[in-house]
C-alpha positions as CSV (number, residue, x, y, z in Angstrom):
1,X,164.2,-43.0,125.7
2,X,161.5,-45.8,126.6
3,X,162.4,-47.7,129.5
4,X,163.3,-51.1,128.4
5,X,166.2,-53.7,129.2
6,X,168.4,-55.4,126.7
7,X,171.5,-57.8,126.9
8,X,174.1,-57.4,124.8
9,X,174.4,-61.2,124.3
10,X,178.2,-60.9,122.8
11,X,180.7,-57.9,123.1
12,X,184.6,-57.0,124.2
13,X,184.9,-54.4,126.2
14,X,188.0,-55.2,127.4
15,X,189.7,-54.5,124.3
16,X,191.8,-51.8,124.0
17,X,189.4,-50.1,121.9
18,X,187.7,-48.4,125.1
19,X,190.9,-47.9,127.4
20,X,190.4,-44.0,127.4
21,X,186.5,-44.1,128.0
22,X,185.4,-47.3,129.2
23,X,183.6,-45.9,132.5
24,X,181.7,-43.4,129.9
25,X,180.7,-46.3,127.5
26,X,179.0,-48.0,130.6
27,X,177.3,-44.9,131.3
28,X,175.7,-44.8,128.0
29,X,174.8,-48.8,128.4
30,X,172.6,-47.9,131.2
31,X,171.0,-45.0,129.6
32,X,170.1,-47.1,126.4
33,X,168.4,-49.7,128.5
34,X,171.5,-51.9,127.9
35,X,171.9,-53.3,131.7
36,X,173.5,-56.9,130.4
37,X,176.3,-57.8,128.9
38,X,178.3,-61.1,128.0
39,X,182.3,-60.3,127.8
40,X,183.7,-62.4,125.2
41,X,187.2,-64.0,125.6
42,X,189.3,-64.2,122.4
43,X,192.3,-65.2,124.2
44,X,192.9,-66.8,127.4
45,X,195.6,-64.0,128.3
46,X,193.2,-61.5,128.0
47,X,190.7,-63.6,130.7
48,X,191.6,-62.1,133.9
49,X,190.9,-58.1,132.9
50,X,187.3,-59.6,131.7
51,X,186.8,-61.2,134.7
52,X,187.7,-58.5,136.5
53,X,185.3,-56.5,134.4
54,X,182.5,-58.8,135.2
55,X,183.4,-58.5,138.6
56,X,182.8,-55.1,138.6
57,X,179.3,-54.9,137.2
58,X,176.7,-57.4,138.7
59,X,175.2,-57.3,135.1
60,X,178.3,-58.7,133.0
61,X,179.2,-62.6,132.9
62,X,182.2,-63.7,131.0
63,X,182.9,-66.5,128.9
64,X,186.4,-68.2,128.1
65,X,188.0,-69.4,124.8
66,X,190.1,-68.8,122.2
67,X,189.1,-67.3,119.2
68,X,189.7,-70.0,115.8
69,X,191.7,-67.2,113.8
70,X,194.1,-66.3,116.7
71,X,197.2,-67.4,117.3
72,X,198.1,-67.2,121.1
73,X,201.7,-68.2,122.6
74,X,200.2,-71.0,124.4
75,X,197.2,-73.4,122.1
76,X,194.7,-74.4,124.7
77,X,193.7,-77.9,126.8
78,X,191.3,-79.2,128.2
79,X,192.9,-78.3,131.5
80,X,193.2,-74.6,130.6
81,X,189.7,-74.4,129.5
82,X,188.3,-75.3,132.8
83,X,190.8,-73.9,135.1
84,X,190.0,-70.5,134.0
85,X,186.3,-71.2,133.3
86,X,186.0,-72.3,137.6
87,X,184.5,-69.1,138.1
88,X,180.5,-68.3,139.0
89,X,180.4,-65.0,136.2
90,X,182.2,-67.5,134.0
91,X,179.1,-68.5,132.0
92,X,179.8,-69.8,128.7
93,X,182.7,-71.7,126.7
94,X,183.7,-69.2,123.8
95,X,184.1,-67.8,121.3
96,X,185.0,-71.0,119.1
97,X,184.3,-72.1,115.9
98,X,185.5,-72.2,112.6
99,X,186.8,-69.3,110.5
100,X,188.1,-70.0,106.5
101,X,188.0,-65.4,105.5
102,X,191.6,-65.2,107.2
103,X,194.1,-67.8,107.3
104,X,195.8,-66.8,110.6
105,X,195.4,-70.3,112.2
106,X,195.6,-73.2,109.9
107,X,191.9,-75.1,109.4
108,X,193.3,-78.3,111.0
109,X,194.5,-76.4,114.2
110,X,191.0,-74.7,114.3
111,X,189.2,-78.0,114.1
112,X,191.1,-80.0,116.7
113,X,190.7,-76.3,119.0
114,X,186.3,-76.4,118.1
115,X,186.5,-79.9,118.9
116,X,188.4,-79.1,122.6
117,X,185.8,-76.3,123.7
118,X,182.7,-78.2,122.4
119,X,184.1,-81.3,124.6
120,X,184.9,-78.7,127.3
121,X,181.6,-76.8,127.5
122,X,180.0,-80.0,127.2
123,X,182.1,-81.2,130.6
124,X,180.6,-78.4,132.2
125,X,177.7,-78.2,131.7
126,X,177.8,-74.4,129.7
127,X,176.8,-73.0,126.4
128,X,179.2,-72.1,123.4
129,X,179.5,-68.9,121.6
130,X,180.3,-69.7,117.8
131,X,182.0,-68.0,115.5
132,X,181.2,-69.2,111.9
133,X,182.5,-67.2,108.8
134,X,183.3,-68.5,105.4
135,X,183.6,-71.7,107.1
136,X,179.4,-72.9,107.2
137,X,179.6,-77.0,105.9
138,X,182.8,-77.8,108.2
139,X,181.5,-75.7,111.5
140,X,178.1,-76.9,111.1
141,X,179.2,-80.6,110.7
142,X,181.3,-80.2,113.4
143,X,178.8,-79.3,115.9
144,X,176.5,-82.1,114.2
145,X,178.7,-84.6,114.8
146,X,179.6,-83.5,118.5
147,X,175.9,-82.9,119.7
148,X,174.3,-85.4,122.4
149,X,171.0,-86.3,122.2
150,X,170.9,-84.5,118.7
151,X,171.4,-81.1,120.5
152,X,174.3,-78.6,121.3
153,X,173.7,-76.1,123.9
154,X,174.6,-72.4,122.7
155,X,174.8,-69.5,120.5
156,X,175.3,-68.9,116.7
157,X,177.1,-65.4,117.1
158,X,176.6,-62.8,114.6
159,X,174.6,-64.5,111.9
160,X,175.8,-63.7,108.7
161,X,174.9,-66.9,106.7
162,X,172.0,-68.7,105.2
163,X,168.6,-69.6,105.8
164,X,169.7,-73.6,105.6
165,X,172.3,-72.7,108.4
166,X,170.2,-70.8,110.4
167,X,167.5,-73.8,110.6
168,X,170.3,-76.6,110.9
169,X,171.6,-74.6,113.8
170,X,168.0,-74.2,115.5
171,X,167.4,-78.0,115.0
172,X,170.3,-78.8,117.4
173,X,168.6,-76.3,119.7
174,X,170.7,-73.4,119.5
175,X,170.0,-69.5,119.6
176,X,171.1,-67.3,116.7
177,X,172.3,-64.0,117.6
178,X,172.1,-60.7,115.3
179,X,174.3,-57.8,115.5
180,X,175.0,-54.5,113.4
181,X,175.1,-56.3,110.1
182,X,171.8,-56.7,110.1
183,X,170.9,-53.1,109.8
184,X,173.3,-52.8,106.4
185,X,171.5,-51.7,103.6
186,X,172.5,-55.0,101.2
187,X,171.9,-57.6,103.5
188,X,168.3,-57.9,102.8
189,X,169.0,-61.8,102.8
190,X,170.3,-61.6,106.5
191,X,167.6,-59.8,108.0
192,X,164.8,-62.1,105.7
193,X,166.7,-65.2,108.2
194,X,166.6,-62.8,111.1
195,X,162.5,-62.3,110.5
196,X,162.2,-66.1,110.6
197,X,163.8,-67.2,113.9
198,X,161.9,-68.1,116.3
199,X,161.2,-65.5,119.5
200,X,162.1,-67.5,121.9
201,X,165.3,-68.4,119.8
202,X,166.5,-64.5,119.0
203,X,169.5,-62.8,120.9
204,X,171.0,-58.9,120.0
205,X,174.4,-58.5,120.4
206,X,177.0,-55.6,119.1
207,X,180.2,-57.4,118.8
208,X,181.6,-54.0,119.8
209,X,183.8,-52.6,119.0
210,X,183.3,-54.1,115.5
211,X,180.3,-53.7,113.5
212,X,178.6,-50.6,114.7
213,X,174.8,-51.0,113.5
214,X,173.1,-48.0,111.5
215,X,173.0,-44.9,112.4
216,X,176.4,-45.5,113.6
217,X,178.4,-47.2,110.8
218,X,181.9,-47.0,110.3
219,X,182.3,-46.0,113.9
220,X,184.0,-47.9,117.1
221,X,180.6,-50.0,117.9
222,X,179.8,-50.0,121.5
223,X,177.3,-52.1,123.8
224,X,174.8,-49.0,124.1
225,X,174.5,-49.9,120.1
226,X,172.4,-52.7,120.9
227,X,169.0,-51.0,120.8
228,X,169.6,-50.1,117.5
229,X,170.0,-53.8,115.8
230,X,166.5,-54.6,118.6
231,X,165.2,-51.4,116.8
232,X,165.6,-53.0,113.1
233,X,164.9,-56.7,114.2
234,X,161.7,-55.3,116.5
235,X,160.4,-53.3,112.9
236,X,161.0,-56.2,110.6
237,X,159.2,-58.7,112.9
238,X,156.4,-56.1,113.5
239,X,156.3,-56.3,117.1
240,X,157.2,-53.4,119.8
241,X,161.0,-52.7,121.1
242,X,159.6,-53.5,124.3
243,X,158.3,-56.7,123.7
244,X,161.6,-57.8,121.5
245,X,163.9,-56.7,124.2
246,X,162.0,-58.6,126.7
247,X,162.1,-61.6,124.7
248,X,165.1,-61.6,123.6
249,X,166.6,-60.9,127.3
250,X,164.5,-63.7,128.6
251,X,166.5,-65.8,125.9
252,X,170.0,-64.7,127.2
253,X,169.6,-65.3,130.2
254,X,168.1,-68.4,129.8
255,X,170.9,-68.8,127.7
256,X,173.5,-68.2,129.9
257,X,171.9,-69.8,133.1
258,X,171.2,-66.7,134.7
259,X,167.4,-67.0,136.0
260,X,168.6,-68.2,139.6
């Protein structure tokens, strides 16, 4: 394989999903070119075994949230939040959003639980990782409504919607972020947005272990996976895997406050 370096810009591999080979999966990060990873909290009980994973690997950062379909023991505060976010790997608020497909959490609980981590990430200074599905017109409001200055720092995770979306989400200044989907044979729509975003506004991610990209469909996804959605975004934009994993690398960290 080329030598290049990519940043998985949104994965969980904490999850249970990669108990029995986790020290293998990071193996085949690094020989994919994959030296970058953001750990994703759904939960905030789950937060200490990322951080300890980030801990581990001077090239994984963490972020801390609560997922909007999840239910947890304990809702989160303000308090919370930032308590477990005081931490230099901690380097986004996240995921949030909104999310209408399942009805785990009820729409009013996942509004008043967006509109806590967008106040919190705001408070300090971080980007958010958002989770939009089925739910476009009330997330996107949402984070209209909340901007400052007209702008919201962070990261629309997994694109799966619209054109419309994708340029009311740049307008507030945020990156959108492609993973396998992209690659799927019917989702010619998706990867017509994904040839229009900006450069310096594209991230990759796997949201492994879900959504393994082609070749790999219908197995557990993993972060080494990532080439292969920079593979089908670097074709369809016509520009080299080197230059898109550059760019987009530059973006996450950027992103994430990582350049110092």
């Amino acid at each position: 394989m080329p030598a290049i370096a990519l940043f998985d810009s949104h994965c969980h591999l904490d999850f249970p999903h990669f108990d029995q080979d986790r020290d293998a999966v990071r193996q085949r990060m690094q020989q994919a070119g994959v030296n970058r990873a953001m750990l994703v909290s759904t939960e905030l009980s789950h937060v200490p075994r990322i951080r300890a994973l980030a801990e581990s690997d001077a090239g994984f950062c963490f972020s801390v949230g609560v997922h909007p379909n999840h239910a947890p023991d304990t809702e989160p505060d303000a308090a919370l939040l930032m308590q477990y976010a005081d931490h230099p790997r901690c380097r986004a608020i996240g995921e949030t959003g909104m999310d209408f497909f399942r009805h785990h959490v009820a729409p009013d609980v996942q509004r008043a639980r967006f509109k806590l981590h967008i106040q919190v990430a705001q408070d300090l200074d971080l980007p958010l990782i958002i989770h939009m599905r089925d739910a476009d017109e009330p997330c996107m409001h949402m984070l209209e409504s909340m901007a400052k200055n007209g702008k919201i720092d962070g990261i629309m995770h997994c694109f799966s919607s619209t054109l419309t979306y994708a340029e009311r989400a740049l307008a507030l200044g945020m990156d959108i972020s492609f993973s396998g989907n992209v690659t799927y044979k019917r989702n010619d729509a998706l990867r017509a947005v994904a040839s229009s975003v900006p450069a310096e506004r594209l991230l990759v991610e796997t949201d492994a272990p879900f959504l393994a990209p082609v070749p790999h469909r219908g197995a557990r996804n993993e972060p080494a996976f990532v080439r292969d959605v920079a593979v089908c975004l670097a074709k369809l934009r016509g520009v080299s895997l080197t230059e898109l994993a550059t760019q987009c690398t530059a973006n996450a960290m950027q992103r994430f406050g990582l350049n110092d």
